[in-house]
DOKOLBA-101233 format. One record per residue (C-alpha): residue number from 1; residue in three letters; x, y, z. Coordinates in pm, 1 decimal. Layout:
<atom><num>NUM</num><residuo>ALA</residuo><c1>X</c1><c2>Y</c2><c3>Z</c3></atom>
...
! end
This chain:
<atom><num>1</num><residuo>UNK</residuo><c1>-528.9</c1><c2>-3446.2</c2><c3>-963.8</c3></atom>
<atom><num>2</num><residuo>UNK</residuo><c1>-604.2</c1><c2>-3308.0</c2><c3>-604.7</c3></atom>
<atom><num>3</num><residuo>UNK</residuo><c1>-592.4</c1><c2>-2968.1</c2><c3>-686.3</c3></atom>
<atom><num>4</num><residuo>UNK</residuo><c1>-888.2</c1><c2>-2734.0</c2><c3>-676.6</c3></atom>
<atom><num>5</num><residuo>UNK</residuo><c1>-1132.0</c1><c2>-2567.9</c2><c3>-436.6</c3></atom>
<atom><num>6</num><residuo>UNK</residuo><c1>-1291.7</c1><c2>-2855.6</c2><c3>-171.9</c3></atom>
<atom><num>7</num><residuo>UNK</residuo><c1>-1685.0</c1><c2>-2696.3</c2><c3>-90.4</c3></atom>
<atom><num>8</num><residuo>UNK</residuo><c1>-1779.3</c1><c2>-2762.4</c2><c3>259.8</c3></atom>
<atom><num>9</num><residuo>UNK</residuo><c1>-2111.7</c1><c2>-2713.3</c2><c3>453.0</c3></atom>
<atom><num>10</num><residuo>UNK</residuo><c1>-2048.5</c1><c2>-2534.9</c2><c3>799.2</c3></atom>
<atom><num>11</num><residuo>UNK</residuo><c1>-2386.5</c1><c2>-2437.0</c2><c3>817.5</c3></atom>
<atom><num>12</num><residuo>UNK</residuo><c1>-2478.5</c1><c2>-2528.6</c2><c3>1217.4</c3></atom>
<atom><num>13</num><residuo>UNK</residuo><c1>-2117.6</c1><c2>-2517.0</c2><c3>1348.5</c3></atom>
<atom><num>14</num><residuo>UNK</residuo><c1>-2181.7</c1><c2>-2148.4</c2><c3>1469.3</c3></atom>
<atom><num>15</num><residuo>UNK</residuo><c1>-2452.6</c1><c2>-2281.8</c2><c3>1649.4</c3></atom>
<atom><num>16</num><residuo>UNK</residuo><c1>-2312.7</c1><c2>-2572.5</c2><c3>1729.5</c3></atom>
<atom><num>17</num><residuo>UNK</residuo><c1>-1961.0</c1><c2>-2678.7</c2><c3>1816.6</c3></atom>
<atom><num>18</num><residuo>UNK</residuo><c1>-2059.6</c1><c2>-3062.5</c2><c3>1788.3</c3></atom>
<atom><num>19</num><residuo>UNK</residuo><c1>-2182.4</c1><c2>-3027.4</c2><c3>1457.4</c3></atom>
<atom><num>20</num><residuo>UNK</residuo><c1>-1915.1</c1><c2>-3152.1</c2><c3>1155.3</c3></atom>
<atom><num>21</num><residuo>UNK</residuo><c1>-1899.2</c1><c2>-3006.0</c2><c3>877.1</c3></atom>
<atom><num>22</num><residuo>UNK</residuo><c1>-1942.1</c1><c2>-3194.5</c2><c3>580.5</c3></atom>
<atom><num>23</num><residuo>UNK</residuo><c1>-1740.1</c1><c2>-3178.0</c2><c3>233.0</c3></atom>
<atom><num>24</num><residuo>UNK</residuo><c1>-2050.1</c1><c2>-3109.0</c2><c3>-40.7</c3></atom>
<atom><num>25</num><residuo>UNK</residuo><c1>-1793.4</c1><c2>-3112.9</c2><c3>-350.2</c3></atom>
<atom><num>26</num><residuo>UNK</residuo><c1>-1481.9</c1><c2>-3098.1</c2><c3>-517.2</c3></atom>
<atom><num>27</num><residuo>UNK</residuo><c1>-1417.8</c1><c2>-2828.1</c2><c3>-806.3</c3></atom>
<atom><num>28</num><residuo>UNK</residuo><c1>-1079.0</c1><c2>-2936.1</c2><c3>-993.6</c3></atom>
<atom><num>29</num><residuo>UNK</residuo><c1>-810.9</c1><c2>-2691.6</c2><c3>-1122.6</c3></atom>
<atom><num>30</num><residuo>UNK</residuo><c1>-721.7</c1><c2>-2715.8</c2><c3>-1473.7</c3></atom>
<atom><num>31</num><residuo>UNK</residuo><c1>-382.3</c1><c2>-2941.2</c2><c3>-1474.4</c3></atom>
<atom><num>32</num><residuo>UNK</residuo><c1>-53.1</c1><c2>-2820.2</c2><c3>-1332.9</c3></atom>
<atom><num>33</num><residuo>UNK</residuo><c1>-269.3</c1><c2>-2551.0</c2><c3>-1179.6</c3></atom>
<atom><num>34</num><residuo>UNK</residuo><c1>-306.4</c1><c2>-2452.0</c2><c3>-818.4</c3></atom>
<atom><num>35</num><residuo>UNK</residuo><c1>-539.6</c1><c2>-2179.9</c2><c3>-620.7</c3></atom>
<atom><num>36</num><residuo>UNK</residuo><c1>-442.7</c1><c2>-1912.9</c2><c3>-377.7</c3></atom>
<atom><num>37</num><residuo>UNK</residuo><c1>-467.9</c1><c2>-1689.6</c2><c3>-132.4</c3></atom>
<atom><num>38</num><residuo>UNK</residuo><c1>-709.2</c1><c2>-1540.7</c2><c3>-404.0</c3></atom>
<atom><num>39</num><residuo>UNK</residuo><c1>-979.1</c1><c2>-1770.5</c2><c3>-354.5</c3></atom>
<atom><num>40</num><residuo>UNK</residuo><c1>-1312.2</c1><c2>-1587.2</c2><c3>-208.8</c3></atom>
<atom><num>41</num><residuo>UNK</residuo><c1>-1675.1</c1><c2>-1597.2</c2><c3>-239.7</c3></atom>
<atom><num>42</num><residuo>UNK</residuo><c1>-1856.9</c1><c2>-1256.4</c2><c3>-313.8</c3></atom>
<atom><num>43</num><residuo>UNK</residuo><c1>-2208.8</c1><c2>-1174.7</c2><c3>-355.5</c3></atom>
<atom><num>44</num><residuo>UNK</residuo><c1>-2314.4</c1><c2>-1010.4</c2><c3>-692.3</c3></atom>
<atom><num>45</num><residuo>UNK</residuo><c1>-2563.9</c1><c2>-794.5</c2><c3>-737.0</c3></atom>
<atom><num>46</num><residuo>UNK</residuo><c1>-2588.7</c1><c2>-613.6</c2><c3>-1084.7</c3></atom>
<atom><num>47</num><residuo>UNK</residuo><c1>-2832.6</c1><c2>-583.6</c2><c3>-1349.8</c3></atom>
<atom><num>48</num><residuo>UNK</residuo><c1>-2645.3</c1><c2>-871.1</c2><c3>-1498.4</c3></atom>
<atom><num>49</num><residuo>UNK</residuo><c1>-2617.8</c1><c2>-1130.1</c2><c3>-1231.0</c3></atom>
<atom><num>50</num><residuo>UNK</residuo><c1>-2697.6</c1><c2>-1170.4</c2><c3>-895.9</c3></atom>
<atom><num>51</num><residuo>UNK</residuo><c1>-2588.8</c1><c2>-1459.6</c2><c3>-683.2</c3></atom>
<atom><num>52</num><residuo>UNK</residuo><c1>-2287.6</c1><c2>-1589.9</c2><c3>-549.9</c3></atom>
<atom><num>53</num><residuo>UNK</residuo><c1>-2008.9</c1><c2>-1605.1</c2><c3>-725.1</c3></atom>
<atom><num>54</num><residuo>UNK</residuo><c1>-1640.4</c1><c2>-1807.9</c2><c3>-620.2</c3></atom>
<atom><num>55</num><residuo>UNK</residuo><c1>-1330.6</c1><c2>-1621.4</c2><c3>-744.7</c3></atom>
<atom><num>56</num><residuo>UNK</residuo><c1>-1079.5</c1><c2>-1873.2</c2><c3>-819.8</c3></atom>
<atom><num>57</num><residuo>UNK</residuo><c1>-668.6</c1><c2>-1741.4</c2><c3>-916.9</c3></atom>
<atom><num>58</num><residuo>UNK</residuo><c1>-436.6</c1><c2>-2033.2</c2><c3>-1081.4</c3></atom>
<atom><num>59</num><residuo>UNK</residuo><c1>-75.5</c1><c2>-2062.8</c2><c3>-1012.5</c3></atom>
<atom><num>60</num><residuo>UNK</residuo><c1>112.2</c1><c2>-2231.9</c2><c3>-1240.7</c3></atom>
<atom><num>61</num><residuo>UNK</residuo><c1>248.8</c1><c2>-2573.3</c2><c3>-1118.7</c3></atom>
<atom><num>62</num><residuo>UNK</residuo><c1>365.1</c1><c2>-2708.6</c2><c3>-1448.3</c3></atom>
<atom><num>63</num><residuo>UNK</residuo><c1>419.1</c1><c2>-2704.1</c2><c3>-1819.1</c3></atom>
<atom><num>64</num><residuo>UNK</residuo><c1>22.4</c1><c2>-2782.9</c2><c3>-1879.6</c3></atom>
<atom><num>65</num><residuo>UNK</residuo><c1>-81.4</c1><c2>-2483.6</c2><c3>-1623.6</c3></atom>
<atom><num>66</num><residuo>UNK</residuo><c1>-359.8</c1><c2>-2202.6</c2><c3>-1719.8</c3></atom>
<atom><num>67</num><residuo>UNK</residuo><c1>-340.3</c1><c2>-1851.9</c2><c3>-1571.4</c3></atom>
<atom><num>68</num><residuo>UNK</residuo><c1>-605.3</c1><c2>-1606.7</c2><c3>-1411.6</c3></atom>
<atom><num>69</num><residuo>UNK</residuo><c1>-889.8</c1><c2>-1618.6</c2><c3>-1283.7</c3></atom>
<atom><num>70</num><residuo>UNK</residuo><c1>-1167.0</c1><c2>-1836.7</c2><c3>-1289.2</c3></atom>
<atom><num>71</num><residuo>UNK</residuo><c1>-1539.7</c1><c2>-1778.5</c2><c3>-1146.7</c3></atom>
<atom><num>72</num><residuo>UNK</residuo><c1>-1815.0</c1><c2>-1969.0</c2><c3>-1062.9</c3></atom>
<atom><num>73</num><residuo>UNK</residuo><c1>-2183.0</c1><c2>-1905.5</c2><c3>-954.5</c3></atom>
<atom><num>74</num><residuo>UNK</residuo><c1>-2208.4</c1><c2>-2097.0</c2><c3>-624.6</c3></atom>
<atom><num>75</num><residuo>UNK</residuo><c1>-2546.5</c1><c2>-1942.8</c2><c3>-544.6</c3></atom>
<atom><num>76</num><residuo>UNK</residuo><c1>-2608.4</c1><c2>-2346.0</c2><c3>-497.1</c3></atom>
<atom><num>77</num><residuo>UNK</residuo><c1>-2269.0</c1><c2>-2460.1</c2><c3>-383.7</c3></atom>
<atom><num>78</num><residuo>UNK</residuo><c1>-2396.8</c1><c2>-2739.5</c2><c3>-373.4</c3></atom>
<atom><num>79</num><residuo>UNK</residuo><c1>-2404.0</c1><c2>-2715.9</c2><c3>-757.5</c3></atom>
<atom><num>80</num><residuo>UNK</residuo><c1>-2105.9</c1><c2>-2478.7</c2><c3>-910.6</c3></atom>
<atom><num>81</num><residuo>UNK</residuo><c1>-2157.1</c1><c2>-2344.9</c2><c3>-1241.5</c3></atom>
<atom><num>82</num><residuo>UNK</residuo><c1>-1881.0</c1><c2>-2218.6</c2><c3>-1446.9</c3></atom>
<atom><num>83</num><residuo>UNK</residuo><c1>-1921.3</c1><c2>-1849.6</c2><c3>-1533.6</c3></atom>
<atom><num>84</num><residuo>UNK</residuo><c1>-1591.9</c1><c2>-1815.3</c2><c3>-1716.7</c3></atom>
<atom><num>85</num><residuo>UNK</residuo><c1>-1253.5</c1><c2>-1908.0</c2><c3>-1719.9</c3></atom>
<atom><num>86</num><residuo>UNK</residuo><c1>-879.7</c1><c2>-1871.8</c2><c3>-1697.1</c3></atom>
<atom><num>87</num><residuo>UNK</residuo><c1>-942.9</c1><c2>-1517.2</c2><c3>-1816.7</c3></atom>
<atom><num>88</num><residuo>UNK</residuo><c1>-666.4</c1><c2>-1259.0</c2><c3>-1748.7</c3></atom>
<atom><num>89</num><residuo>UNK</residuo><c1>-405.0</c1><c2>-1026.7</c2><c3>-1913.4</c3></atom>
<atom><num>90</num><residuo>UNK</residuo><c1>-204.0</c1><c2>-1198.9</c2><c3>-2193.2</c3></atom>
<atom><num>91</num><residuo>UNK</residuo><c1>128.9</c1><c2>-1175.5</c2><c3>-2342.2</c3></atom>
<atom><num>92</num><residuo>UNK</residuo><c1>99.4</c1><c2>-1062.9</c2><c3>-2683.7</c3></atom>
<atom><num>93</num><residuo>UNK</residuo><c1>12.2</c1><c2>-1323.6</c2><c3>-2957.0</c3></atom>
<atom><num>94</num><residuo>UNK</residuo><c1>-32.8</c1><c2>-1610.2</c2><c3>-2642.8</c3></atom>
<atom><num>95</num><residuo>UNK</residuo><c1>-358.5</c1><c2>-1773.4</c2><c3>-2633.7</c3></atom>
<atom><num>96</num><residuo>UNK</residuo><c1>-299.3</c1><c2>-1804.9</c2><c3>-2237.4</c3></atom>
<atom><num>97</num><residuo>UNK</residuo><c1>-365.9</c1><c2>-1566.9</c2><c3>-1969.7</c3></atom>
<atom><num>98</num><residuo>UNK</residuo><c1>-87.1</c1><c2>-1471.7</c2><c3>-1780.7</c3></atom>
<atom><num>99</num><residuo>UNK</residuo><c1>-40.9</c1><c2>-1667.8</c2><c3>-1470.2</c3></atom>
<atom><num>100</num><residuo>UNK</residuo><c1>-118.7</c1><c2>-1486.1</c2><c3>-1146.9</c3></atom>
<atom><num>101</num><residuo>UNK</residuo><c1>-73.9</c1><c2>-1500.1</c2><c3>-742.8</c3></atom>
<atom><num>102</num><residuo>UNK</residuo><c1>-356.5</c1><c2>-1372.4</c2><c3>-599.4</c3></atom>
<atom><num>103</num><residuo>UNK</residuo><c1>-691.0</c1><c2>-1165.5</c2><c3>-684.1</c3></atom>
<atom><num>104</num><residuo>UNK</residuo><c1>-986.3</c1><c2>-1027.9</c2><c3>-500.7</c3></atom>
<atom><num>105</num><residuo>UNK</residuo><c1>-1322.0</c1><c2>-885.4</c2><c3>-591.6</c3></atom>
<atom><num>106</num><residuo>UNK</residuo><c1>-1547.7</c1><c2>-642.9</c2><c3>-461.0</c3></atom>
<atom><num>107</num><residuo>UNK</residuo><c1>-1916.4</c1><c2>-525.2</c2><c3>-589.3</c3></atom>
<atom><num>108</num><residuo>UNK</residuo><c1>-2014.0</c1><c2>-155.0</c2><c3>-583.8</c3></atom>
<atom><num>109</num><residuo>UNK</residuo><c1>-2361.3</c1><c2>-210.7</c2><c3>-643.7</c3></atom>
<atom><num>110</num><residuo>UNK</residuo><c1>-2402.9</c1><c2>-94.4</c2><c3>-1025.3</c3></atom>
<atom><num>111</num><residuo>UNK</residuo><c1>-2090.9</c1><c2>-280.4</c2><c3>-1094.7</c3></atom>
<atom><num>112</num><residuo>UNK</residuo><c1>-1824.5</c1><c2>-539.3</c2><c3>-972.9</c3></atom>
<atom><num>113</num><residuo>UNK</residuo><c1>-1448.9</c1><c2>-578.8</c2><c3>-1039.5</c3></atom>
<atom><num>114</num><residuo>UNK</residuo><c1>-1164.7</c1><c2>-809.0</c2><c3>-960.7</c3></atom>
<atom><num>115</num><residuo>UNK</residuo><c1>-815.0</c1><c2>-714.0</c2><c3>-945.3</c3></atom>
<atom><num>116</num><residuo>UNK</residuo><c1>-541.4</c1><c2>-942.0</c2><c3>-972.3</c3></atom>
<atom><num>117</num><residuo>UNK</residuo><c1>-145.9</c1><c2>-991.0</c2><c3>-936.5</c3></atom>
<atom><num>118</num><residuo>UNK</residuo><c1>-12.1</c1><c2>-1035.0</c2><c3>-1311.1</c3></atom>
<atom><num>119</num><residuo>UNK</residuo><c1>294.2</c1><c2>-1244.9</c2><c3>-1280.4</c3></atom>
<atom><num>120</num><residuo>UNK</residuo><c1>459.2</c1><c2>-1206.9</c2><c3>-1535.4</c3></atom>
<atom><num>121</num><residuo>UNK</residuo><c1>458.3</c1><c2>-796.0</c2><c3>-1586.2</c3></atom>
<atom><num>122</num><residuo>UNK</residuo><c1>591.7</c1><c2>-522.4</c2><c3>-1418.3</c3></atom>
<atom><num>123</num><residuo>UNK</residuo><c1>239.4</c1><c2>-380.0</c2><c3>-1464.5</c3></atom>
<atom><num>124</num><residuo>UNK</residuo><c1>129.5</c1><c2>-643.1</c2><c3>-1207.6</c3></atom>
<atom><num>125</num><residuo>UNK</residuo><c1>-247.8</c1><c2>-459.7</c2><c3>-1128.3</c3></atom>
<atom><num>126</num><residuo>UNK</residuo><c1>-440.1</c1><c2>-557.6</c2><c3>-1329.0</c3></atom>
<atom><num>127</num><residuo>UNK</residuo><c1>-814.4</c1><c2>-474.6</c2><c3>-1300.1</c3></atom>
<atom><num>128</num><residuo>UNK</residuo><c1>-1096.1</c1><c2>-642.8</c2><c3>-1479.2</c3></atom>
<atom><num>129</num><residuo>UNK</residuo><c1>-1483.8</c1><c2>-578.8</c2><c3>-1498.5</c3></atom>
<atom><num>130</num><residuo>UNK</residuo><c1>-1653.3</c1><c2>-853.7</c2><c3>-1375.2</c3></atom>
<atom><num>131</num><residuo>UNK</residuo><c1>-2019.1</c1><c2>-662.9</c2><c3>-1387.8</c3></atom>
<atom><num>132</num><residuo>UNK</residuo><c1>-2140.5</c1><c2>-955.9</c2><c3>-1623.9</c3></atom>
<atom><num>133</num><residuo>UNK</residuo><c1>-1924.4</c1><c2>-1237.3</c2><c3>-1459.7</c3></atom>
<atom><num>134</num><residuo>UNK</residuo><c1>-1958.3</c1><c2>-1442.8</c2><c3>-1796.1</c3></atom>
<atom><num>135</num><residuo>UNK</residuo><c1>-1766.5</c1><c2>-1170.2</c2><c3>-2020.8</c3></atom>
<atom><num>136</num><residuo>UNK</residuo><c1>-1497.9</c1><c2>-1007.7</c2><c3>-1793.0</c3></atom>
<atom><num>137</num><residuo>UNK</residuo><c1>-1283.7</c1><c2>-700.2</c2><c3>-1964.2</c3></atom>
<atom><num>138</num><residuo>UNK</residuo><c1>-958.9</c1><c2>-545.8</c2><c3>-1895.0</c3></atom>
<atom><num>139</num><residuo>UNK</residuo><c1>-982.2</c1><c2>-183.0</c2><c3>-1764.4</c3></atom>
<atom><num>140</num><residuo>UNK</residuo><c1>-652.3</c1><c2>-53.4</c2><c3>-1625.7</c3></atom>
<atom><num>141</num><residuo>UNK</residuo><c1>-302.5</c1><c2>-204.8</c2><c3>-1592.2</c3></atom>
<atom><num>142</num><residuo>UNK</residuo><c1>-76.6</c1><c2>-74.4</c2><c3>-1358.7</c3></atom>
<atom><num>143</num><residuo>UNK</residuo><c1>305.2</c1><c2>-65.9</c2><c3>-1245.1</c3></atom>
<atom><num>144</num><residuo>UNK</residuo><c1>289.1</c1><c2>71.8</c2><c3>-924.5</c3></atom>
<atom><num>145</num><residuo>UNK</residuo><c1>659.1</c1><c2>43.3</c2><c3>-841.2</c3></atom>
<atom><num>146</num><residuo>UNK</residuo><c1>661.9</c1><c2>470.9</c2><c3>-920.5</c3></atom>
<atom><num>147</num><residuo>UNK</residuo><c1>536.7</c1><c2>452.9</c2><c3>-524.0</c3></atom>
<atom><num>148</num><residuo>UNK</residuo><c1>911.5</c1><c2>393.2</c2><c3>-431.7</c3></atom>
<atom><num>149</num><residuo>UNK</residuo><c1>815.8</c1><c2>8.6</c2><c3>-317.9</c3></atom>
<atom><num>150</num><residuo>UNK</residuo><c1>1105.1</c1><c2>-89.3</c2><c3>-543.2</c3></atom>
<atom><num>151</num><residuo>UNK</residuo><c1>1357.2</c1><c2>-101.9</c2><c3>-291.8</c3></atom>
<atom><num>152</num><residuo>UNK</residuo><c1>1723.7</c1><c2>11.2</c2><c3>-534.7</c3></atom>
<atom><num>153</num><residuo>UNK</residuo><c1>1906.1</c1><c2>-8.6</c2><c3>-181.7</c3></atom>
<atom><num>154</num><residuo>UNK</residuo><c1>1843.1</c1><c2>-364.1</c2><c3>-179.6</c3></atom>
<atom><num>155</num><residuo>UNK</residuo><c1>1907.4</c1><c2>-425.0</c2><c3>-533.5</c3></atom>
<atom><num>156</num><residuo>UNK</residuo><c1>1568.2</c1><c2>-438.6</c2><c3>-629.8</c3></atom>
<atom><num>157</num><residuo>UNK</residuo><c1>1451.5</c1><c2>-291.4</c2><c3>-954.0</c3></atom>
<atom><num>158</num><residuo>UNK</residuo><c1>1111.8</c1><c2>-374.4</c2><c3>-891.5</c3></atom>
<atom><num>159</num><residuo>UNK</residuo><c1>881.3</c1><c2>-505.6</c2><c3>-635.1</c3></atom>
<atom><num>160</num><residuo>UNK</residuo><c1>688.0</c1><c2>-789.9</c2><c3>-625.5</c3></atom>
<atom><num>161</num><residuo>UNK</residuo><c1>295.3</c1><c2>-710.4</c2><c3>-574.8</c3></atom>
<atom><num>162</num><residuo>UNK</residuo><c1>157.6</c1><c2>-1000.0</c2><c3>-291.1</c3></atom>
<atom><num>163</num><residuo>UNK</residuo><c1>-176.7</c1><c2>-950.9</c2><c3>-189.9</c3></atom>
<atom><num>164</num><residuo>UNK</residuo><c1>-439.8</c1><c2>-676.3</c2><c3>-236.8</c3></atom>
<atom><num>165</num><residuo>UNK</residuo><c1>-792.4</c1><c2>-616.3</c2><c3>-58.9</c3></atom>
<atom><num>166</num><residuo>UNK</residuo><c1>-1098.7</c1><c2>-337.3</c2><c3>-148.1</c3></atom>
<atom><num>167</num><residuo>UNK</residuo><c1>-1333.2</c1><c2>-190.6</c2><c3>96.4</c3></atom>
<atom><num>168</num><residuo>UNK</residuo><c1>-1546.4</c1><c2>92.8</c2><c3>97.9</c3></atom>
<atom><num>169</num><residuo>UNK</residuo><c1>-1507.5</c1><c2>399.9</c2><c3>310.9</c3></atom>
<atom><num>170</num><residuo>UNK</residuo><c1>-1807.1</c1><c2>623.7</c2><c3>284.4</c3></atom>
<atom><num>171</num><residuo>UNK</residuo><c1>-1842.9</c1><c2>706.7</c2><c3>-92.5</c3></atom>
<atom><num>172</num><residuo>UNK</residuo><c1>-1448.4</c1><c2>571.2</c2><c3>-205.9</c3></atom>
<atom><num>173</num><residuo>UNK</residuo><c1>-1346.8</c1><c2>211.2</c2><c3>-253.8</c3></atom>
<atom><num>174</num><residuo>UNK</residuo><c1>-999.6</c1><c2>212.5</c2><c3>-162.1</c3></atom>
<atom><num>175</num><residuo>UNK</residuo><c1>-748.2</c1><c2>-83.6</c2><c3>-228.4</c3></atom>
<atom><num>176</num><residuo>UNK</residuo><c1>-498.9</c1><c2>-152.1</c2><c3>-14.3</c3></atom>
<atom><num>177</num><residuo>UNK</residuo><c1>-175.3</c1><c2>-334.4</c2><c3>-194.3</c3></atom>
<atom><num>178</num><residuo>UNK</residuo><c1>77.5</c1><c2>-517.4</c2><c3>-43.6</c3></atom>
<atom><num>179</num><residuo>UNK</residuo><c1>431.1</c1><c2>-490.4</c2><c3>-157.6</c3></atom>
<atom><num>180</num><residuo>UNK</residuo><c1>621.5</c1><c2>-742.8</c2><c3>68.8</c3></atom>
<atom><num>181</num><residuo>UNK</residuo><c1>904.6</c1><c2>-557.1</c2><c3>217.8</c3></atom>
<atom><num>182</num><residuo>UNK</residuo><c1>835.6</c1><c2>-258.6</c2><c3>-41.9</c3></atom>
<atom><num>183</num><residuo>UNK</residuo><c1>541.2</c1><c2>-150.9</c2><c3>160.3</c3></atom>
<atom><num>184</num><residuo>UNK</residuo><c1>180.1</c1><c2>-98.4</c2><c3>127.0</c3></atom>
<atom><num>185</num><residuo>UNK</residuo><c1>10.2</c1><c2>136.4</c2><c3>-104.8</c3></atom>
<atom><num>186</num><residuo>UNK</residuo><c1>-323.8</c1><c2>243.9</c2><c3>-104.3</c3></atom>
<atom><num>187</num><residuo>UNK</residuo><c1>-546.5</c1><c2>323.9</c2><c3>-425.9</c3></atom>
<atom><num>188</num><residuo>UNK</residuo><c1>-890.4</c1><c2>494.8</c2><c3>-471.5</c3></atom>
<atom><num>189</num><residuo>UNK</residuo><c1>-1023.9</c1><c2>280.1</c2><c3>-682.7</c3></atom>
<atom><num>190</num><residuo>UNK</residuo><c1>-1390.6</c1><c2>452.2</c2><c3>-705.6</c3></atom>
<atom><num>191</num><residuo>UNK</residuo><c1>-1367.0</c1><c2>488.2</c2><c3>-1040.9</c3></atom>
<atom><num>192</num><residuo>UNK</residuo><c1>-1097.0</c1><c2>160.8</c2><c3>-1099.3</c3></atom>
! end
């Protein structure tokens, strides 16, 4: 029951050491259902929305749990709206996303993506269009063990994708994936 995002107000405390910051709300995770390392806050700005939007990945803690990712417009944190939820890739014939470890979003200006670690798939990239944050779509799925981060000396057929980030360098948005002890491998995801 004390699982979720807590939203706090730290507006003043760069200004201000002896100002507190000050808990503004509470948004709940579905049951059996934690966040992660994948929880961010990105400004949108497309032809579709623009705003703030939270980014939200559930980890399943439970038989009752929900995958993916959820997103919210916090433009007003002070008043969350739900933009859409527990969206992700799915098994076939499962009404339930897929339950993931971590995601993170970027905005190129015309559009905005999230990409997130599937789970349960050895294609664990999966990358979603989040240009209208109320209908996201799958656009690629990717196993990107072929980068030799599987590790066969250690007995691993596979390696386990952790954490990824985006940034842009000049015109490419490159993504930077960890593997754990598999390594890093980076993506140019201009065109994800």
């Amino acid at each position: 029951p004390d699982a979720g995002v807590y939203v706090v107000d730290i507006s003043g405390v760069d200004r201000d050491p002896m100002v507190e910051p000050e808990l503004i709300g509470f948004i709940p995770s579905h049951q059996d259902t934690r966040p992660g390392e994948g929880t961010q806050v990105i400004e949108l700005t497309t032809k579709f929305f623009s705003g703030d939007v939270l980014v939200i990945n559930n980890e399943a803690c439970g038989k009752n749990a929900k995958g993916g990712v959820t997103l919210y417009d916090v433009t007003d944190p002070s008043n969350p709206k739900k933009l859409s939820s527990n969206f992700g890739d799915k098994e076939p014939g499962s009404m339930d996303a897929n339950e993931i470890h971590s995601a993170f979003a970027w905005d190129t200006g015309d559009n905005a993506y999230v990409v997130l670690t599937d789970n349960e798939e050895a294609t664990d990239v999966d990358i979603f269009d989040i240009t209208k944050p109320n209908r996201p779509r799958l656009i690629a799925e990717l196993d990107l063990n072929e980068f030799a981060v599987d590790q066969p000396d250690l007995g691993l057929t596979d390696s386990f994708l952790h954490d990824m980030v985006v940034k842009q360098f000049g015109d490419q948005w490159i993504m930077l994936l960890s593997y754990w002890d598999g390594g890093f491998v980076l993506l140019d995801v201009t065109d994800p």
